[in-house]
C-alpha positions as CSV (number, residue, x, y, z in Angstrom):
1,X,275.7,37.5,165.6
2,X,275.2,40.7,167.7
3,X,272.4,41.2,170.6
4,X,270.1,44.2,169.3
5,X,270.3,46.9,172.3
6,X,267.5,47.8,174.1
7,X,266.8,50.7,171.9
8,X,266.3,48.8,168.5
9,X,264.2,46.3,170.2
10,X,262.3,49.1,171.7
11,X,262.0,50.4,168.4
12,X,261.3,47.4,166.9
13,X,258.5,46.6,169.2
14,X,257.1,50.4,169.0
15,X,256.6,49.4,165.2
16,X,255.0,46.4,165.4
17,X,253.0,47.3,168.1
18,X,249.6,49.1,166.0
19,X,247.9,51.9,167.5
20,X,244.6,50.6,169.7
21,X,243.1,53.7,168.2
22,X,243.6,52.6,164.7
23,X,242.6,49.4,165.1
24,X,239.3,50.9,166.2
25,X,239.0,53.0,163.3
26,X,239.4,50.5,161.1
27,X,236.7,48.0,162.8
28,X,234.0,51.2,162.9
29,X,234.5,51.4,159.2
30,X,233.9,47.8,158.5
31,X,231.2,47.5,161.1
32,X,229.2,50.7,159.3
33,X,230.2,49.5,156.0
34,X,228.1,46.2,156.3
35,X,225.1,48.5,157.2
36,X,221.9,48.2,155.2
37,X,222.2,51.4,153.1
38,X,218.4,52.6,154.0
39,X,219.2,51.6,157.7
40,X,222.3,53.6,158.1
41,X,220.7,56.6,156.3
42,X,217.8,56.8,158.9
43,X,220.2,56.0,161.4
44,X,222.0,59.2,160.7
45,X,219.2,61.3,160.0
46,X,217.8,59.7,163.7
47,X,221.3,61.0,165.3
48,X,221.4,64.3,163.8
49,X,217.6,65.3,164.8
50,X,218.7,64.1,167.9
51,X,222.2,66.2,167.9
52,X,219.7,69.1,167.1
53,X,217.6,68.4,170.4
54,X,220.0,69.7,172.6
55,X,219.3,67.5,175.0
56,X,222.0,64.4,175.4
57,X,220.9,61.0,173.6
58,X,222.7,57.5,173.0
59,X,222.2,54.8,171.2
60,X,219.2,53.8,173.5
61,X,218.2,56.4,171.3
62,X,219.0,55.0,168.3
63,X,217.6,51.5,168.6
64,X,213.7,53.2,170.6
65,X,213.7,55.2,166.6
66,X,214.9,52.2,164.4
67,X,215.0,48.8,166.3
68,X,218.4,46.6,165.9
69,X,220.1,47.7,162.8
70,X,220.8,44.9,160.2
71,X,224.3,43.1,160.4
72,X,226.8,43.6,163.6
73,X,225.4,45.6,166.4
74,X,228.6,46.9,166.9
75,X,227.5,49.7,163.4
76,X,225.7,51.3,166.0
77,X,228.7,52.7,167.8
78,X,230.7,53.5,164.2
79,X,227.7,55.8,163.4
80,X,227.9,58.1,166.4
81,X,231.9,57.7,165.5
82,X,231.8,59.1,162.8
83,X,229.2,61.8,163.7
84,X,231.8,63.0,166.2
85,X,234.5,62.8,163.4
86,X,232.5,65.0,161.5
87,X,231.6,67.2,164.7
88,X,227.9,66.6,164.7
89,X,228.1,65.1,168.2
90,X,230.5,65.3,171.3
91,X,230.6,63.0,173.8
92,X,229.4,64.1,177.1
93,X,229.5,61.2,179.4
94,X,228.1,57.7,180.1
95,X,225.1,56.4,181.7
96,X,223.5,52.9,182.0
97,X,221.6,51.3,179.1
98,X,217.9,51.0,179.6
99,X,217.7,48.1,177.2
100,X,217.3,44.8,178.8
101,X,219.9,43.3,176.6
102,X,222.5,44.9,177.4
103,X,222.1,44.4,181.0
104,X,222.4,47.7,182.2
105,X,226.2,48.2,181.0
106,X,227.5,51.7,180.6
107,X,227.1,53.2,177.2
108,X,228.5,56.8,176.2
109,X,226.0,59.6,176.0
110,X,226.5,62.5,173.4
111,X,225.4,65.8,172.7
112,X,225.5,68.0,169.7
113,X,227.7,70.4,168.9
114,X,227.1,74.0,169.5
């Protein structure tokens, strides 16, 4: 039996290896699938008056118009991902959450698109 050179294995790993980024995808669409259908509708009317604002927002946002959204909190994030996807919303930085919850960890800030 022959040794695979280091290209093949290279290879072999580079296919085996799944993107990070599609493996994110892939969560956010599961994550916003389980939403409550009525929850995730106000949630995206919530982010778009808020893309509208001009001003930037987060998902601090999000949960002072609607409270904790039914299922995975990780939803939350998917919606503003797939706002961006759609260009709604760009992201325009981070800042701490004000929530006690979350312990004042960094959460991404967005804006909407001009």
């Amino acid at each position: 039996m022959t040794e695979p050179t280091l290209l093949a294995e290279l290879m072999r790993l580079a296919q085996a290896t799944p993107d990070p980024r599609s493996s994110r995808d892939t969560g956010a669409n599961l994550a916003e699938n389980s939403l409550h259908t009525s929850w995730r509708v106000a949630a995206e009317r919530v982010i778009r008056r808020l893309a509208s604002s001009g001003r930037e927002f987060s998902s601090d946002d999000l949960h002072d118009a609607l409270g904790d959204p039914p299922g995975h909190r990780s939803s939350i994030g998917s919606l503003f991902l797939t706002a961006a996807k759609r260009g709604e919303i760009v992201a325009v930085g981070y800042r701490q959450s004000s929530r006690p919850e979350a312990n004042a960890r960094a959460i991404r800030t967005w804006q909407g698109r001009r």
